[in-house]
The first five atom37 places (N, CA, C, CB, O) and aatype in JSON, in Angstrom:
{
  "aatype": [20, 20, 20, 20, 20, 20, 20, 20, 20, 20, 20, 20, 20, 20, 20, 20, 20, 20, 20, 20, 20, 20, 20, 20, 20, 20, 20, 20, 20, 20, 20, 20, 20, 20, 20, 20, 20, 20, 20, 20, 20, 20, 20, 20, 20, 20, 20, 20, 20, 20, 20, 20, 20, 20, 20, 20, 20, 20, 20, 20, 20, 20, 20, 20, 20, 20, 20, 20, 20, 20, 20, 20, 20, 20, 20, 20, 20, 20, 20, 20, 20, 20, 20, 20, 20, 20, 20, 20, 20, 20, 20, 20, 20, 20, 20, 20, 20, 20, 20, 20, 20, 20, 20, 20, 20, 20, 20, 20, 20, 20, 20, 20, 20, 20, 20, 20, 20, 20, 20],
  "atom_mask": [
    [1, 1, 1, 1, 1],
    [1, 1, 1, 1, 1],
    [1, 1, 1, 1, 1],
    [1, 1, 1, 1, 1],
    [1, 1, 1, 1, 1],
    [1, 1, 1, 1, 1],
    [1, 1, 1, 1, 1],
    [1, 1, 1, 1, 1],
    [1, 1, 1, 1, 1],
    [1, 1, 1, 1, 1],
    [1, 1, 1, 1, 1],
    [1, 1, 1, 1, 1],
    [1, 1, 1, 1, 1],
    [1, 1, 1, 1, 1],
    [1, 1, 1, 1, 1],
    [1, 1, 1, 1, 1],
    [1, 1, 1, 1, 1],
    [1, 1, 1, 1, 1],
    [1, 1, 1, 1, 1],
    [1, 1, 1, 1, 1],
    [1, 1, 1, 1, 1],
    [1, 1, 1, 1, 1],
    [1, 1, 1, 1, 1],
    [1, 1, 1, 1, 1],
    [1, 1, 1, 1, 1],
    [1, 1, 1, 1, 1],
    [1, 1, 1, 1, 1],
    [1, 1, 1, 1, 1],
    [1, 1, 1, 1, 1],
    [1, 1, 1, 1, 1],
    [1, 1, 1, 1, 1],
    [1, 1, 1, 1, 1],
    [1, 1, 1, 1, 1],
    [1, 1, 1, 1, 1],
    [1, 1, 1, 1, 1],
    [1, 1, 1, 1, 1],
    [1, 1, 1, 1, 1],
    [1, 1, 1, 1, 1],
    [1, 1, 1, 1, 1],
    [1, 1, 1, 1, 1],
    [1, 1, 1, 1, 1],
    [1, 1, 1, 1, 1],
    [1, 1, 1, 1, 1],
    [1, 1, 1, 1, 1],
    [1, 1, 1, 1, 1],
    [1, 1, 1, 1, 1],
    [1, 1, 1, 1, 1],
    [1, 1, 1, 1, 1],
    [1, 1, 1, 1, 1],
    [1, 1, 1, 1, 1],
    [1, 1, 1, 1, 1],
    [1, 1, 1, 1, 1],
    [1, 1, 1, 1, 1],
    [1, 1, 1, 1, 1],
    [1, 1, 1, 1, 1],
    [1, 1, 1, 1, 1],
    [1, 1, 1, 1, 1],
    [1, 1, 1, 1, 1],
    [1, 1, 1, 1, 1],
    [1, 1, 1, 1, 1],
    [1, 1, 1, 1, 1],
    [1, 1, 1, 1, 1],
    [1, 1, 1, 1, 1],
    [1, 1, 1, 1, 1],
    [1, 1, 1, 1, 1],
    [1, 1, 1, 1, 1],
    [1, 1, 1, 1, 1],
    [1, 1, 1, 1, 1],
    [1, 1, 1, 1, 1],
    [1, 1, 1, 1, 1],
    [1, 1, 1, 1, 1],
    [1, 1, 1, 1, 1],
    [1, 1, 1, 1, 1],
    [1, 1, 1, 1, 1],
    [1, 1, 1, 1, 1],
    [1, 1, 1, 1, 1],
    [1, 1, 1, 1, 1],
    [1, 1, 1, 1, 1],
    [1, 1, 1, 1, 1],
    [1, 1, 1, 1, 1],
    [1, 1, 1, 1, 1],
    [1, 1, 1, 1, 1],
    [1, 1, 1, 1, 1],
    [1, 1, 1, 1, 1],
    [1, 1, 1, 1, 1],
    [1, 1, 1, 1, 1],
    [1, 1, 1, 1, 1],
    [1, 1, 1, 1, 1],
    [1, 1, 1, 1, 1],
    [1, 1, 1, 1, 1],
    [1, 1, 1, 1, 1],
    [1, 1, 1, 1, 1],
    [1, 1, 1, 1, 1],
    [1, 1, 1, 1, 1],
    [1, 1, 1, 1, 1],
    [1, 1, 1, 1, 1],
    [1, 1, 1, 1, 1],
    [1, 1, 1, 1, 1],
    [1, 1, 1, 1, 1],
    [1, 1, 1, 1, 1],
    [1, 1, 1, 1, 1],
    [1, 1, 1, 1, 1],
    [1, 1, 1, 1, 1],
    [1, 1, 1, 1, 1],
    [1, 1, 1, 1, 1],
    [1, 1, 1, 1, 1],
    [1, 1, 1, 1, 1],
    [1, 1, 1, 1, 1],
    [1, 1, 1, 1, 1],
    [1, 1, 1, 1, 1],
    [1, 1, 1, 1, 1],
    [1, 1, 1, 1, 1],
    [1, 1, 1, 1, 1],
    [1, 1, 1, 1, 1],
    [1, 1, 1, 1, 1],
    [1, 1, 1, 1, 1],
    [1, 1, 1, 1, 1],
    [1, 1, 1, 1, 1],
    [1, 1, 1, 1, 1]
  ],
  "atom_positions": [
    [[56.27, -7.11, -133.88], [56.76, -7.01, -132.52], [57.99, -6.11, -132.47], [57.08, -8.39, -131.97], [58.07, -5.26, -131.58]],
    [[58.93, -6.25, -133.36], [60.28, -5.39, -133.54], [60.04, -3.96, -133.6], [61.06, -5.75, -134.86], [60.66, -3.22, -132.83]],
    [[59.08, -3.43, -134.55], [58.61, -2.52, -135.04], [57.92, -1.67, -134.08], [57.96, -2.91, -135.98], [57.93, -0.44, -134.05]],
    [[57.26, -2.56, -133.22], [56.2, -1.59, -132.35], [57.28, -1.22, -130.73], [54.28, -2.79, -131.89], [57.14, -0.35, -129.87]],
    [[58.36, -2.4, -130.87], [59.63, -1.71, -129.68], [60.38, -1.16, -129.86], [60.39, -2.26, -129.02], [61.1, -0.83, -128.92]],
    [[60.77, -0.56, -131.78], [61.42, 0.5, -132.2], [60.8, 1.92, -132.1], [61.7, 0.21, -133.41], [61.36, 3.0, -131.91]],
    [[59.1, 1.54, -132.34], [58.67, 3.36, -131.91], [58.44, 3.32, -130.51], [57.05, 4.12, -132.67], [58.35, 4.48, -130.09]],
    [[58.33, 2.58, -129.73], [58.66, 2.87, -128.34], [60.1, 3.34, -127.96], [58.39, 1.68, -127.6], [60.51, 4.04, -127.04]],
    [[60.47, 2.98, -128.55], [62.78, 3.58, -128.02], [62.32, 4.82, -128.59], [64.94, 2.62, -129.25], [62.05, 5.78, -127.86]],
    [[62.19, 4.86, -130.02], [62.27, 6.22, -130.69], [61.08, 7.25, -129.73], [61.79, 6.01, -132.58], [61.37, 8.45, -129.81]],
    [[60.12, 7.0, -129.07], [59.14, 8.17, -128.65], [60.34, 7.98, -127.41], [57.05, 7.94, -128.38], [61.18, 8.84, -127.65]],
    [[60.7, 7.25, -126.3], [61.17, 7.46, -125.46], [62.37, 8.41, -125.65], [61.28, 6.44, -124.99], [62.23, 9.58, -125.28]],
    [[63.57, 8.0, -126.21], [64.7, 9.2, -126.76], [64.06, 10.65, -127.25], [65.57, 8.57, -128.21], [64.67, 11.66, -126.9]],
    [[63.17, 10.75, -127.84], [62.4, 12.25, -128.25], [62.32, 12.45, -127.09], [60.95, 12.47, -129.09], [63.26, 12.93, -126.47]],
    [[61.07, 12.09, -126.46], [60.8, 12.54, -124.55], [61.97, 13.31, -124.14], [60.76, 11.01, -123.26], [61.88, 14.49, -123.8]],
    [[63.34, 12.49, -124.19], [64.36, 12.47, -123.36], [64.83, 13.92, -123.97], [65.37, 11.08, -123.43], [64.72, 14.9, -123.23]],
    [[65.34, 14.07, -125.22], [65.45, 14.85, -125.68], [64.86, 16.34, -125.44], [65.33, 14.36, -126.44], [65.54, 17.3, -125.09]],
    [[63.86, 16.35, -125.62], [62.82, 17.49, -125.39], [63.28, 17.98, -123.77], [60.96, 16.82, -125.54], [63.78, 19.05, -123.39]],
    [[62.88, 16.69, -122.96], [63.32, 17.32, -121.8], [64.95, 18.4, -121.68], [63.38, 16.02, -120.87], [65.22, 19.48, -121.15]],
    [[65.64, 17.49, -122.43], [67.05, 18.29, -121.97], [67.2, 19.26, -122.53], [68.29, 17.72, -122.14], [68.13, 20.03, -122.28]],
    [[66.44, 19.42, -123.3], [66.31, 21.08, -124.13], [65.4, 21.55, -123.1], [65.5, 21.25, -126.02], [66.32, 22.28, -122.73]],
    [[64.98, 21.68, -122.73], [63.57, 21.99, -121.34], [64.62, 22.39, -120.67], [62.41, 20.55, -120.39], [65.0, 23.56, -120.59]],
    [[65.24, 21.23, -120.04], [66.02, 21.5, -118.59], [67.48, 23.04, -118.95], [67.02, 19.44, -118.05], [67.95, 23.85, -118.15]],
    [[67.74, 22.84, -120.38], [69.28, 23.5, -120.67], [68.71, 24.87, -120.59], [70.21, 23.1, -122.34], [69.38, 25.84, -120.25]],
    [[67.12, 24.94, -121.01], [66.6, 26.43, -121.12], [66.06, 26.64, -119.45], [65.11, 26.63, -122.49], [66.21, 27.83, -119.18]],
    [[65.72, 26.18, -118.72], [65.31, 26.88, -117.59], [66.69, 26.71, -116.73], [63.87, 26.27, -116.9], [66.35, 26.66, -115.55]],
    [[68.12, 26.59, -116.85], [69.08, 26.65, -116.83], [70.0, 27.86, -117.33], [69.16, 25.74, -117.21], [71.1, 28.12, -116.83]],
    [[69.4, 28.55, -118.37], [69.7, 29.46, -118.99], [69.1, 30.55, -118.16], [69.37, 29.31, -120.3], [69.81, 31.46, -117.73]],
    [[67.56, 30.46, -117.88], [66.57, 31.59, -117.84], [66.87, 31.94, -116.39], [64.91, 31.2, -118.21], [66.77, 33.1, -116.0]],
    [[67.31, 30.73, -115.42], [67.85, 31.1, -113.98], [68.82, 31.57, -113.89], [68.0, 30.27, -113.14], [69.05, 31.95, -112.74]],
    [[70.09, 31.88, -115.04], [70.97, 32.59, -114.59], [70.95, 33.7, -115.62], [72.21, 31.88, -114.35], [71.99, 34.31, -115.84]],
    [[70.23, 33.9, -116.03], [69.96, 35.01, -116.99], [69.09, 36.14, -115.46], [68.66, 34.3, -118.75], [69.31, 37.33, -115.22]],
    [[68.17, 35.2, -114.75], [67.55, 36.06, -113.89], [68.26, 36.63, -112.65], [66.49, 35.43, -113.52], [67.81, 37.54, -111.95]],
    [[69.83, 35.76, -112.4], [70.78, 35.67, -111.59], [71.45, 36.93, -112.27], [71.52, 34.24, -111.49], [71.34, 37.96, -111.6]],
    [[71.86, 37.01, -113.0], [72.42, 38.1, -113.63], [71.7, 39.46, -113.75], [72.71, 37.69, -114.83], [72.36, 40.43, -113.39]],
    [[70.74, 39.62, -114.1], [69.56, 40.67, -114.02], [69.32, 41.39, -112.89], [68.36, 40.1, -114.24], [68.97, 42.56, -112.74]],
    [[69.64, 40.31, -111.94], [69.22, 40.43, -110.32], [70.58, 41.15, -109.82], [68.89, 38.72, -109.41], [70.38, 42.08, -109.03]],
    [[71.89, 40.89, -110.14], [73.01, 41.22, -109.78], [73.19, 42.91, -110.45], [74.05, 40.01, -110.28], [74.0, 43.69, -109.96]],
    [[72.63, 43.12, -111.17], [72.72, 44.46, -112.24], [74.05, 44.71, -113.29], [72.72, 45.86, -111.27], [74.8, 43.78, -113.58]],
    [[74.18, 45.76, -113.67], [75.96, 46.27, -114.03], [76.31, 47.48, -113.37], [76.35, 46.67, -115.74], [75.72, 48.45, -112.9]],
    [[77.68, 46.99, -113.53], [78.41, 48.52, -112.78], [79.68, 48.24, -112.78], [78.03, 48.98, -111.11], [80.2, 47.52, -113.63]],
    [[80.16, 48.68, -112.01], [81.7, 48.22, -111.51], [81.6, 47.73, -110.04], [82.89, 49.57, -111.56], [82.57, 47.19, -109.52]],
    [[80.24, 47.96, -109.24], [79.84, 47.18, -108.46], [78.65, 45.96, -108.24], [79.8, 47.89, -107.87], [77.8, 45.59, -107.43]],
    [[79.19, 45.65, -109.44], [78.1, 44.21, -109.92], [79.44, 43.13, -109.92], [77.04, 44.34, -112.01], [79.97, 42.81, -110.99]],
    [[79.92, 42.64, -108.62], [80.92, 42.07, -108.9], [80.78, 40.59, -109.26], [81.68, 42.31, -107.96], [79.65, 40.33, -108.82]],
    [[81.33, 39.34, -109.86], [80.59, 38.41, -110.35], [81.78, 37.41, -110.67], [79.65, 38.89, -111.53], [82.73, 37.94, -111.24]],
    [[81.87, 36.05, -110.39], [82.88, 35.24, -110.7], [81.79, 34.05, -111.33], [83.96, 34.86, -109.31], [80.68, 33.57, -111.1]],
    [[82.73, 33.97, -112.15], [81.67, 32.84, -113.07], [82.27, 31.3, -113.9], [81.02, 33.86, -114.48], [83.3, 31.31, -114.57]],
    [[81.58, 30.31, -113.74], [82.77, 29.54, -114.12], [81.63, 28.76, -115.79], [83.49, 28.11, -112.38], [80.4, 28.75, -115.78]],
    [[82.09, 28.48, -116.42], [81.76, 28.31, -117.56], [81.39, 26.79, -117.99], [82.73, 28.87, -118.23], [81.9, 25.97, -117.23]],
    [[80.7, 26.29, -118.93], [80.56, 24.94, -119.0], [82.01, 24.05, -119.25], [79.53, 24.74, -120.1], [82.41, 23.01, -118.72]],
    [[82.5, 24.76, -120.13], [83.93, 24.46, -120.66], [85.56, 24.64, -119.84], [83.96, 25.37, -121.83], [86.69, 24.76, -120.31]],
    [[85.16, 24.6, -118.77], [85.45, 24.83, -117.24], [86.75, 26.29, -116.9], [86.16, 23.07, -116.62], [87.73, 26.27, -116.15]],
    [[86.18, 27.5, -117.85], [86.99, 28.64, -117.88], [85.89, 29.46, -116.93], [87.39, 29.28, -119.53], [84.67, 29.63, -116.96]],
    [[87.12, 29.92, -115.97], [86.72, 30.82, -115.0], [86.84, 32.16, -115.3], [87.34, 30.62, -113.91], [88.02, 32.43, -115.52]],
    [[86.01, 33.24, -115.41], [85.89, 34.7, -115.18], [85.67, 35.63, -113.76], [84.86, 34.94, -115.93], [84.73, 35.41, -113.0]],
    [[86.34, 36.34, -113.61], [85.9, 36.94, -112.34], [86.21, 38.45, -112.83], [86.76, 36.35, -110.85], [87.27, 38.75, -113.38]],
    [[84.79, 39.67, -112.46], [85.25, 40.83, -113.24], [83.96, 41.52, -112.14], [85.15, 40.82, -115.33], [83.77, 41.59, -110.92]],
    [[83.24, 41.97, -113.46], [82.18, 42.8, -113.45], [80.57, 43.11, -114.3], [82.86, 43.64, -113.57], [80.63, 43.54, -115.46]],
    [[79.74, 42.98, -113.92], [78.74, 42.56, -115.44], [78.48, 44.07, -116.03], [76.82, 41.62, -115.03], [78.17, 45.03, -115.33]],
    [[78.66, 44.09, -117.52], [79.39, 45.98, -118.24], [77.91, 45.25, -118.74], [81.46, 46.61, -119.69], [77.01, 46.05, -118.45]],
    [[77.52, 44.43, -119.18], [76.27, 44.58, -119.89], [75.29, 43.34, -120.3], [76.64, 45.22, -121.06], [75.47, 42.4, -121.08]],
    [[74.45, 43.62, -119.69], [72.97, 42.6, -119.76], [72.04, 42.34, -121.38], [71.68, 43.52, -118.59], [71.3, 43.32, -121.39]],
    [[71.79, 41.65, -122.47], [71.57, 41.31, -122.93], [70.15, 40.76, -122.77], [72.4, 41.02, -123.07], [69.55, 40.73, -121.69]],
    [[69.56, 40.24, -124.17], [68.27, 39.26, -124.18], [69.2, 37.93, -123.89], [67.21, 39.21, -125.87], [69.0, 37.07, -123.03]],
    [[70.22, 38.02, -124.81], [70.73, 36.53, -125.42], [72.12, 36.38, -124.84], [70.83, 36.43, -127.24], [72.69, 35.3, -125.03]],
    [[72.67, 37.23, -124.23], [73.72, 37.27, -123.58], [74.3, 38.45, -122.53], [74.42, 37.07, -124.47], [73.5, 39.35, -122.26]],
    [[75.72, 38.52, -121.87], [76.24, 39.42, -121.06], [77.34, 39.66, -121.23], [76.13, 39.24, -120.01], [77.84, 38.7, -121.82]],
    [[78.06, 40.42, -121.03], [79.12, 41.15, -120.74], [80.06, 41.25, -119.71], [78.8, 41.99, -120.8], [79.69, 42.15, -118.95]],
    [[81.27, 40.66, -119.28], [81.74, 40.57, -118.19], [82.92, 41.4, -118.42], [81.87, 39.27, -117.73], [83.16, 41.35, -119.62]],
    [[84.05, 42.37, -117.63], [84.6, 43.17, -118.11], [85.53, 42.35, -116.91], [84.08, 44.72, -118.32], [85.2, 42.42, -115.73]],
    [[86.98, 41.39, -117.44], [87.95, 41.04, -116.22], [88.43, 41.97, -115.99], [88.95, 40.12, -116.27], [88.5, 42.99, -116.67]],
    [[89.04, 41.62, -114.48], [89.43, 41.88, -113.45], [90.46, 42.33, -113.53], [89.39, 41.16, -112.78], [90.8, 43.4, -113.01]],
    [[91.53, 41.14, -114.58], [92.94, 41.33, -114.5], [93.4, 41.7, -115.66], [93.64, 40.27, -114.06], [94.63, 41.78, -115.7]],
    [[92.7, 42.01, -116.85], [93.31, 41.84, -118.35], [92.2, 43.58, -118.31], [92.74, 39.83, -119.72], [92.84, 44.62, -118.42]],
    [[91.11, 43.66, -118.21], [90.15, 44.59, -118.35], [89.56, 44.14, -119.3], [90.47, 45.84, -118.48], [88.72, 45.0, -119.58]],
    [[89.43, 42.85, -120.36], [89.1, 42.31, -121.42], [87.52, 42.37, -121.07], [89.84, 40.93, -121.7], [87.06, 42.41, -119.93]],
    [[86.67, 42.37, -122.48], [85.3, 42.51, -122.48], [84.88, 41.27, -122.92], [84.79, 43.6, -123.26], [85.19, 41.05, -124.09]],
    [[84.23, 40.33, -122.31], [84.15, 38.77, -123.09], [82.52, 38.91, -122.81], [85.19, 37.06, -122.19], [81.98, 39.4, -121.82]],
    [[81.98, 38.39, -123.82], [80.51, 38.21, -124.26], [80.17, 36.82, -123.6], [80.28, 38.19, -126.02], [81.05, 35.97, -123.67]],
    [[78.91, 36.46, -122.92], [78.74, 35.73, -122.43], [77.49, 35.0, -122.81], [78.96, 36.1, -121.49], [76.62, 35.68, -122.26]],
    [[76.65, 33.6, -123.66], [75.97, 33.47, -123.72], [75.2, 32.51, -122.59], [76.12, 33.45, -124.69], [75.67, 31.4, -122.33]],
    [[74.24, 32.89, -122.07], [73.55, 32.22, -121.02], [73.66, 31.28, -121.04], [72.52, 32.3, -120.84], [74.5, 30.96, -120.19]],
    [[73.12, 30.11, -121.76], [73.45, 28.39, -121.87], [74.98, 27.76, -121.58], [73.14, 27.9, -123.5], [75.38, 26.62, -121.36]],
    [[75.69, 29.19, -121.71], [77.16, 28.69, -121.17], [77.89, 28.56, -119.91], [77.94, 29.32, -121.66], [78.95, 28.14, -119.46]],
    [[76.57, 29.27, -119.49], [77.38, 29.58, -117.65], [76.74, 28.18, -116.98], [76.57, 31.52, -116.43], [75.64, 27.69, -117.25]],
    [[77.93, 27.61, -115.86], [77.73, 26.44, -115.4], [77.2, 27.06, -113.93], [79.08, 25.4, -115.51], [76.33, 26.56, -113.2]],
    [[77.86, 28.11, -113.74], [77.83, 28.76, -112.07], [78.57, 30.08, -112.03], [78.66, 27.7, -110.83], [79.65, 30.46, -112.49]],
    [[77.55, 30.68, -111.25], [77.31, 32.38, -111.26], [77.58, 32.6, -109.38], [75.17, 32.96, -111.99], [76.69, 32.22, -108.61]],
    [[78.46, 33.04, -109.01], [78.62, 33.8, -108.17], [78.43, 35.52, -108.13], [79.64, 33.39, -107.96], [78.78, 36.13, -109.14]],
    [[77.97, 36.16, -107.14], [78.11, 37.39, -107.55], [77.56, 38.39, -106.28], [77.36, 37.52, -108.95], [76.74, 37.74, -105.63]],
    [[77.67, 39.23, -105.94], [77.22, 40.18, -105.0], [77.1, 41.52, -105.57], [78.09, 40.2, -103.87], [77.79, 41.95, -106.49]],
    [[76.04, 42.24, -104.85], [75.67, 44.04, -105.51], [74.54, 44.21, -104.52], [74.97, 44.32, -107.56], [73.32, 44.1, -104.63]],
    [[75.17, 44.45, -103.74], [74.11, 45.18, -102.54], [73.53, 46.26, -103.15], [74.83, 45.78, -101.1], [73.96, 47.12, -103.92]],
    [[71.64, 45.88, -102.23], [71.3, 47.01, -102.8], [71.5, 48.07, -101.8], [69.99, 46.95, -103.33], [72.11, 47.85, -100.75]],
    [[70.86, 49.5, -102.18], [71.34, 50.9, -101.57], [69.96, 50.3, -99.95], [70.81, 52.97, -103.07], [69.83, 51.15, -99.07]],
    [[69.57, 49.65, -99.86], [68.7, 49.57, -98.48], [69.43, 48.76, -97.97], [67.19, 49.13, -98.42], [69.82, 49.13, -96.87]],
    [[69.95, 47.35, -98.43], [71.26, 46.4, -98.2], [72.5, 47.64, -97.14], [72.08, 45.83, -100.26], [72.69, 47.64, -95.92]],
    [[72.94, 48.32, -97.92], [74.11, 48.79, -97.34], [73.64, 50.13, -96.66], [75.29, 48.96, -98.42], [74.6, 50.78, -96.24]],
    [[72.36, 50.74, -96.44], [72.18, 51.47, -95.25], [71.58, 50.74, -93.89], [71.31, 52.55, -95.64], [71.54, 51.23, -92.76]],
    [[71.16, 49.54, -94.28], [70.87, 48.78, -92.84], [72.24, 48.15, -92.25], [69.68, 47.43, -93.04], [72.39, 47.69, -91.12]],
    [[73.24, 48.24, -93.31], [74.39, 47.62, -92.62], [75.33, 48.8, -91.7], [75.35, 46.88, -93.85], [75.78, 48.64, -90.56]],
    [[75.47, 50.03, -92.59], [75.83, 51.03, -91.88], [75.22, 51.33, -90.6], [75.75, 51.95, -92.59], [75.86, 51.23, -89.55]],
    [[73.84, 51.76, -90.65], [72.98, 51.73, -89.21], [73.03, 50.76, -88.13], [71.68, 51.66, -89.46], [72.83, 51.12, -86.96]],
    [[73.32, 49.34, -88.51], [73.74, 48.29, -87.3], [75.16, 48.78, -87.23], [73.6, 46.46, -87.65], [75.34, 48.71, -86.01]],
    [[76.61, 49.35, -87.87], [77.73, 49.54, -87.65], [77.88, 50.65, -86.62], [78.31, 49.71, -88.8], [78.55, 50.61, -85.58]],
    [[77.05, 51.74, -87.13], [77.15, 53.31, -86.01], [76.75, 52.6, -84.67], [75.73, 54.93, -86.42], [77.54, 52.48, -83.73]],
    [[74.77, 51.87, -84.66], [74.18, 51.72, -83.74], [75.73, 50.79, -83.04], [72.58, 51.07, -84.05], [76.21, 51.63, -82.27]],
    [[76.37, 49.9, -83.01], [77.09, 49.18, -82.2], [78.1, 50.17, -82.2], [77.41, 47.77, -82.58], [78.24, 49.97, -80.99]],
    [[78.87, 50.97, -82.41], [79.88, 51.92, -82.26], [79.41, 52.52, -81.0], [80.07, 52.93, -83.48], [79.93, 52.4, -79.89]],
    [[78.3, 53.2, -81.32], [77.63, 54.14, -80.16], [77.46, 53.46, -78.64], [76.05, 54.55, -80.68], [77.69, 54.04, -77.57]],
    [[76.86, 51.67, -78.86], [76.57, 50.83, -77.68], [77.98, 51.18, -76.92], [76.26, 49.06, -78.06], [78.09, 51.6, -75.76]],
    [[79.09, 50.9, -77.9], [80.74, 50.34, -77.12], [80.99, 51.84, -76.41], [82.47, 49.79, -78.59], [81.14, 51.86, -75.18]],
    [[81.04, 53.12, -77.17], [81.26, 54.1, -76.82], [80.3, 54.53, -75.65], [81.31, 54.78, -77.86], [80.81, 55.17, -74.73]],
    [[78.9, 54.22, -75.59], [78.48, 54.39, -74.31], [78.61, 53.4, -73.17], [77.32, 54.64, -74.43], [78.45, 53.81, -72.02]],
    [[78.81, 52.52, -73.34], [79.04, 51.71, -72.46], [81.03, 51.93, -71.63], [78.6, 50.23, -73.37], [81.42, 51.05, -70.86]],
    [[81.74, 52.84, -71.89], [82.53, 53.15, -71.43], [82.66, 53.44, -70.75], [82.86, 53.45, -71.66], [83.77, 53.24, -70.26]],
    [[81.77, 54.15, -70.07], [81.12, 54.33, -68.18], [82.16, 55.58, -68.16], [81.55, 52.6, -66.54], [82.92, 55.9, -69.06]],
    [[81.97, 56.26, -66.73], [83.04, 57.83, -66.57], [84.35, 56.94, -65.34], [81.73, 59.86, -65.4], [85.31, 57.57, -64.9]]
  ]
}
């Protein structure tokens, strides 16, 4: 009886296990795709806060299989970043259709105000 509710704990903890290796990797692979998605540049801007609760805020200099590259803000320091470490990824990088539909709604309403000025 002891025996057969010790390999029940023990298969249950494996389960458990497995999963959180499951969950830590599609955790990884979503901000690996978050990052990918954001690009590099100096307009890949990106604030990032870490498992170990250290904040970065810079630029992504370089995309990796296994990691990234963030170049700060305030030091210009190059810190290597491995995916399983990021807790939360902020970031913006418009794309070039992003920032000509924004320009074209900016003129188009310039033009409304300016015609609407009547003589």
């Amino acid at each position: 009886m002891i025996s057969n509710a010790l390999v029940l704990f023990l298969c249950v903890g494996s389960s458990e296990a497995i999963s959180n290796k499951e969950k830590e990797a599609k955790l990884a692979a979503d901000v690996k795709s978050q990052i990918t998605k954001l690009g590099t540049g100096s307009a890949a801007r990106i604030e990032i806060k870490l498992r170990d609760k250290t904040k970065l805020k810079g630029y992504v200099q370089e995309i990796a299989e296994d990691h990234f590259v963030v170049i700060d803000d305030e030091t210009g320091a190059a810190t290597k970043i491995a995916y399983p470490q990021v807790k939360q990824v902020k970031g913006n990088n418009l794309s070039t259709g992003a920032k000509i539909a924004i320009t074209l709604v900016i003129v188009g309403i310039i033009f409304a105000i300016a015609g609407s000025g009547g003589p």
